[in-house]
C-alpha positions as CSV (number, residue, x, y, z in Angstrom):
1,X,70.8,103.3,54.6
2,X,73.6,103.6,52.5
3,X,75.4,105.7,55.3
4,X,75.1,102.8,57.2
5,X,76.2,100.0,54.3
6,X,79.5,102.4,53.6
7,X,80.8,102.6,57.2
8,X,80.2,99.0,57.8
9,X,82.6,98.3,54.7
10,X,85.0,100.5,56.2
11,X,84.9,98.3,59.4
12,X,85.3,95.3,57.4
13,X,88.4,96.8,55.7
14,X,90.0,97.9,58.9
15,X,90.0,94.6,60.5
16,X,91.3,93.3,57.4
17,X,94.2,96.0,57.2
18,X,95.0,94.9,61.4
19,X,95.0,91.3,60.2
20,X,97.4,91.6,57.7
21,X,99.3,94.2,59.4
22,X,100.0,91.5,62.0
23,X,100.7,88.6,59.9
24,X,103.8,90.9,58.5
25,X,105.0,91.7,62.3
26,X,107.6,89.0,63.2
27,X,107.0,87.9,66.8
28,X,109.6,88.1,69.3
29,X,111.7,85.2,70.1
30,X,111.0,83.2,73.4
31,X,112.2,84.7,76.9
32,X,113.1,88.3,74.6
33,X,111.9,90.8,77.0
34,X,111.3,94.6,75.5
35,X,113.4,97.5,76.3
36,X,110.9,98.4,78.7
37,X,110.2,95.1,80.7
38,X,113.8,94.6,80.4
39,X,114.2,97.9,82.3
40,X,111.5,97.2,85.2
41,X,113.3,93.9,85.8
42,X,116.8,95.3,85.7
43,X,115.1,97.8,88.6
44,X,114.0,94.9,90.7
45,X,117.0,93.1,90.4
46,X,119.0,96.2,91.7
47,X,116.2,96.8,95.0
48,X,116.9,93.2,95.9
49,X,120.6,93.3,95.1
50,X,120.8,96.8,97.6
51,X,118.9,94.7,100.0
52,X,121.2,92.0,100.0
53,X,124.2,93.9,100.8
54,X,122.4,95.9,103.5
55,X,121.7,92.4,105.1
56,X,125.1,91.4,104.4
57,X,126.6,94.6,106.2
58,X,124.2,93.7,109.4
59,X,125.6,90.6,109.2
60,X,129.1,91.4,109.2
61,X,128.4,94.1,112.0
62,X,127.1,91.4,113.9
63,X,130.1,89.1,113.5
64,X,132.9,92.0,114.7
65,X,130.5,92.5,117.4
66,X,130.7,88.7,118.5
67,X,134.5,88.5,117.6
68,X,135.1,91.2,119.6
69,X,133.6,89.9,123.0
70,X,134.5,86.4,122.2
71,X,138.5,88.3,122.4
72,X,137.7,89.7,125.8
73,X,136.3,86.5,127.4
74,X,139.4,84.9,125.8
75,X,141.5,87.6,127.3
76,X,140.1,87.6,131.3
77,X,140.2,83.5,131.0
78,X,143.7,83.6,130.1
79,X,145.0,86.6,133.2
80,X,142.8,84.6,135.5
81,X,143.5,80.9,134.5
82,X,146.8,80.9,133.8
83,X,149.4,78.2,134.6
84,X,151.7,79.7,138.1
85,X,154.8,79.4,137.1
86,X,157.7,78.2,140.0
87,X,161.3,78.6,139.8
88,X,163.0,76.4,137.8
89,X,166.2,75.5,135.6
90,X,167.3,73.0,132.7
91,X,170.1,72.9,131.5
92,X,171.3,71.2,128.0
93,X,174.5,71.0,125.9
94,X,174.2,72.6,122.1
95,X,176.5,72.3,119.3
96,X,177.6,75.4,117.7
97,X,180.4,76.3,115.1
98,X,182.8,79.6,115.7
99,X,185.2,80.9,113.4
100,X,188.9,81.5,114.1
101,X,191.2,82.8,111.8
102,X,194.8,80.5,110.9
103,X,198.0,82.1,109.6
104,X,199.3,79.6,106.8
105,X,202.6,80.1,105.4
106,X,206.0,82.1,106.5
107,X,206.4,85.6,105.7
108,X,206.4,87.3,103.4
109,X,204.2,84.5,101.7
110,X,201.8,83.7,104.8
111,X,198.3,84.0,104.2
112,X,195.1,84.1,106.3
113,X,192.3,81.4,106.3
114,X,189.1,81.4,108.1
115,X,188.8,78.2,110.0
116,X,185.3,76.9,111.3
117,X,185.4,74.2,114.3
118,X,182.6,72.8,115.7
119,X,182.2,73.2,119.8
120,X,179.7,72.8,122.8
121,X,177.9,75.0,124.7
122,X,176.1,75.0,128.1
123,X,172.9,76.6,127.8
124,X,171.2,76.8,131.4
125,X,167.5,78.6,131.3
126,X,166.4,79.3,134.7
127,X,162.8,81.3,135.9
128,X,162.3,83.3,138.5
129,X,160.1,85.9,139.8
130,X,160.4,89.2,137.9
131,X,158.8,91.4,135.7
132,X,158.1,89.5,132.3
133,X,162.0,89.9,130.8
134,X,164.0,87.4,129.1
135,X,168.0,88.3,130.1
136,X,171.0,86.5,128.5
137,X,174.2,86.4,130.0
138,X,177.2,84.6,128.0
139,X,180.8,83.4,127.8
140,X,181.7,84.8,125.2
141,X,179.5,87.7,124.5
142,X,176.8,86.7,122.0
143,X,175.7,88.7,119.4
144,X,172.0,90.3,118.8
145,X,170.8,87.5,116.7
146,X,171.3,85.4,119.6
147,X,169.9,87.2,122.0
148,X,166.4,87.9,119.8
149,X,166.6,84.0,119.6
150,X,166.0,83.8,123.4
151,X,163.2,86.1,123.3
152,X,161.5,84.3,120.5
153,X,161.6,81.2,122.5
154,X,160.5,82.5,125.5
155,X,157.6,83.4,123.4
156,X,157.2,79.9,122.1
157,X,157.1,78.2,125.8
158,X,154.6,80.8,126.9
159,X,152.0,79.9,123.9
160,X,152.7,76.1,124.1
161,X,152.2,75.8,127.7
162,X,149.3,78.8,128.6
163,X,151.7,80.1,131.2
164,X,151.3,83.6,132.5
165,X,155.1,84.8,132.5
166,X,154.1,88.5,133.5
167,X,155.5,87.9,136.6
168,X,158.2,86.4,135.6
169,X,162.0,86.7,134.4
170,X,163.9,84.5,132.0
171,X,167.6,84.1,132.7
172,X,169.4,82.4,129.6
173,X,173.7,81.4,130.8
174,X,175.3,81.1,127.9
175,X,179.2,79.2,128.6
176,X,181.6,77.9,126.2
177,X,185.1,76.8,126.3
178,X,187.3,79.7,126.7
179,X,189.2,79.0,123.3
180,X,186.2,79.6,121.7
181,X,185.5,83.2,120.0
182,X,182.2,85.2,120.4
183,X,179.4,83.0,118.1
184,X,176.1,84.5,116.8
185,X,172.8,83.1,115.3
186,X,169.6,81.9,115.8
187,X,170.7,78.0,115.4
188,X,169.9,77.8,119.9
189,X,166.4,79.1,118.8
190,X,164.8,75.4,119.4
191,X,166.8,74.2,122.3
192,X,166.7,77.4,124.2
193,X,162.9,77.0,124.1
194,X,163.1,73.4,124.9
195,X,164.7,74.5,128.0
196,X,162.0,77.1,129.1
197,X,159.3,74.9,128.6
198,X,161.6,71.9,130.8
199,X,161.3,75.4,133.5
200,X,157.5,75.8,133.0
201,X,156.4,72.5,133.0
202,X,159.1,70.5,135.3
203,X,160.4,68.1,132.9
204,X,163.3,66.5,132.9
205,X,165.6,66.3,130.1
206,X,167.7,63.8,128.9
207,X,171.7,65.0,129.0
208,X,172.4,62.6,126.2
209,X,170.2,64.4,123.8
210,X,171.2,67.5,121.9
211,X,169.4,69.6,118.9
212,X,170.2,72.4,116.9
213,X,168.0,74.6,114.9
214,X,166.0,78.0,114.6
215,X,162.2,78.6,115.9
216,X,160.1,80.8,114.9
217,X,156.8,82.2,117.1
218,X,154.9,79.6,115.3
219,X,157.0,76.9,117.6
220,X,158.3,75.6,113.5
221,X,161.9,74.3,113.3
222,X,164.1,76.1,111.0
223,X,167.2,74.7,108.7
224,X,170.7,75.4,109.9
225,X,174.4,76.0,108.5
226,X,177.5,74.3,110.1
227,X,175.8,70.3,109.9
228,X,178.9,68.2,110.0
229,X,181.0,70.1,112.6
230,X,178.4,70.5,115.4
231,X,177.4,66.4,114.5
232,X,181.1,65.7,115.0
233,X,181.4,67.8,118.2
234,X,178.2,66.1,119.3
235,X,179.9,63.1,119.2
236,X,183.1,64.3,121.0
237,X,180.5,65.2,123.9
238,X,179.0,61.5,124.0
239,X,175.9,62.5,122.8
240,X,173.9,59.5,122.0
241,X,171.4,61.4,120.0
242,X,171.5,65.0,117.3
243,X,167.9,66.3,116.5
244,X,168.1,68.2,113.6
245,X,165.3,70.1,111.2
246,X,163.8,68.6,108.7
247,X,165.0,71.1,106.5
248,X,168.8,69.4,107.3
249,X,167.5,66.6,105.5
250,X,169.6,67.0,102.3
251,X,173.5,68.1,102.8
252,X,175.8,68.5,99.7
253,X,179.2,67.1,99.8
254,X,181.5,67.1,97.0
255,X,183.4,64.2,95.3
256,X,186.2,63.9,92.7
257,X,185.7,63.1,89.3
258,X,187.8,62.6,86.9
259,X,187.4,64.2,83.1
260,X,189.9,63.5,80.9
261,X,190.7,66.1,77.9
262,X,192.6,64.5,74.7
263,X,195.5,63.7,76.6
264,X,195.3,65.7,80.2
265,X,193.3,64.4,82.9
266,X,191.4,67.1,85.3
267,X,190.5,66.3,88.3
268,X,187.0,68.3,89.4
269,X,185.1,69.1,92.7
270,X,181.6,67.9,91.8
271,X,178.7,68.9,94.0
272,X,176.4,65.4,95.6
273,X,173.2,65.7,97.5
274,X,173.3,62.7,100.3
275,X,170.7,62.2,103.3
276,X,172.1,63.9,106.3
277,X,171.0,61.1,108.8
278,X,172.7,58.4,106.8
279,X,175.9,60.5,106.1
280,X,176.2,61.2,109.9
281,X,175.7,58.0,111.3
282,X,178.1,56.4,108.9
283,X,181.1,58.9,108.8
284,X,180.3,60.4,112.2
285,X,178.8,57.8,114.3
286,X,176.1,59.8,115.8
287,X,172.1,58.8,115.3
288,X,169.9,61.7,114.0
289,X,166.2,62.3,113.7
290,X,164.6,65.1,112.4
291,X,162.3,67.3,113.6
292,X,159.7,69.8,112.5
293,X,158.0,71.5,115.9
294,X,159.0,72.2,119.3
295,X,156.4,69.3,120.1
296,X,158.6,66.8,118.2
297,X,161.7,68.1,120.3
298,X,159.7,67.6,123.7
299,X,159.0,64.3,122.6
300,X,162.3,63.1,122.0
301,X,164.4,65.2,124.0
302,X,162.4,64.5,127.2
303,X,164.3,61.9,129.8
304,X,162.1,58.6,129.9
């Protein structure tokens, strides 16, 4: 009986002992996860992460896959669709600006000075049946620069217009005034693609109109050098109308100013920025309007 009384007082004490033991346990903050839960759920996050990414990779397998026959389709529509292109040939004046050199002066004090005039050139871009080339024959000879200017147009006319050119050549006549020397650069760029989209398409072109400026395969207008002397042999031509790029928008000229020092007076060469258009048509007499794609030169440059 006694036995019994003792261990039930143990019992009784034990409970006690948890109880308290307890009360001096601080519990765990709200949404604190033990090391071990903490574990199991970083685990399940990573499965579901891993499956994610696989389902992401399917996904992006599935996407070349599509891309990749949607490329073919696009491929056969365009080599049996195509636009037939005829013979054809436009023909346009362009301004350019060649450089001669001057003797100045009488032995033994003469001196050389490079000399930049501005001139016109017939550019004449004719198709005909060939084998997909893009040929440039000039007078003067024309440098490289000129001639990978005729291939980028090309280029240009053949992504505008859909045209299968595969089958065909690209002859690009090149002819300026025999006092002129041999020119290079890209400034035909625009106009020479003008002209082989006038070929593709049939349009006509209006004579009065002339551009300058660079393309690049995007079918973007790109900025030139040589403004005022190709403006002013524009209007020597009787051009009614200059396109140039946008990027023309801003020339610098420079004026004379005046700075007096104590009791000298200097006279100084003083950079201004002016608005092309304005400058032109005022000192020049020739209208201008800018242009930023080969679609704004069709626009403007087409006759009617």
């Amino acid at each position: 009986m006694k036995a019994g009384r003792f261990i039930a007082v143990l019992l009784v004490l034990s409970v006690l002992a948890n109880l308290y033991l307890l009360t001096l346990v601080a519990p765990l903050p709200e949404g604190v996860l033990t090391p071990g839960r903490r574990i199991v759920q970083l685990e399940q996050e990573q499965v579901a992460l891993q499956q994610d990414l696989a389902d992401a990779r399917e996904t992006a397998g599935e996407l070349q896959r599509e891309l990749q026959q949607v490329r073919q389709e696009l491929a056969s529509l365009r080599s049996v669709s195509a636009l037939p292109v005829s013979s054809g040939s436009a023909t346009l004046q362009a301004p350019a600006v060649a450089q001669r050199i001057e003797v100045v002066g009488e032995f033994p004090f003469a001196r050389r000075r490079v000399v930049e005039e501005g001139s016109m050139m017939n550019i004449t871009a004719e198709v005909v049946a060939g084998k997909g080339r893009v040929l440039v024959r000039t007078v003067p000879l024309m440098g490289i620069v000129f001639q990978d200017a005729a291939n980028t147009a090309v280029e240009v006319a053949r992504v505008r217009t859909g045209a299968n050119l595969s089958a065909s050549d690209f002859i690009f006549s090149i002819e300026a005034p025999g006092e002129v020397p041999a020119v290079d650069g890209p400034s035909a760029g625009a106009l020479m693609a003008l002209l082989a989209i006038a070929d593709i398409q049939g349009l006509q072109l209006d004579p009065r109109v002339t551009l300058t400026g660079t393309i690049d395969e995007d079918g973007r207008i790109g900025a030139i050098g040589g403004v005022l002397e190709k403006a002013e042999a524009s209007k020597d031509a009787g051009k009614r109308l200059l396109l140039l790029p946008e990027e023309n928008r801003v020339m610098v000229r420079y004026v004379e100013r005046e700075r007096q020092v104590g009791a000298f007076t200097f006279i100084e060469q003083v950079p201004e920025e002016i608005d092309t258009a304005g400058y032109l048509q005022r000192e020049v007499g020739i209208p201008v309007q800018y242009v930023s794609t080969i679609d704004d030169v069709v626009r403007l440059a087409t006759a009617g």
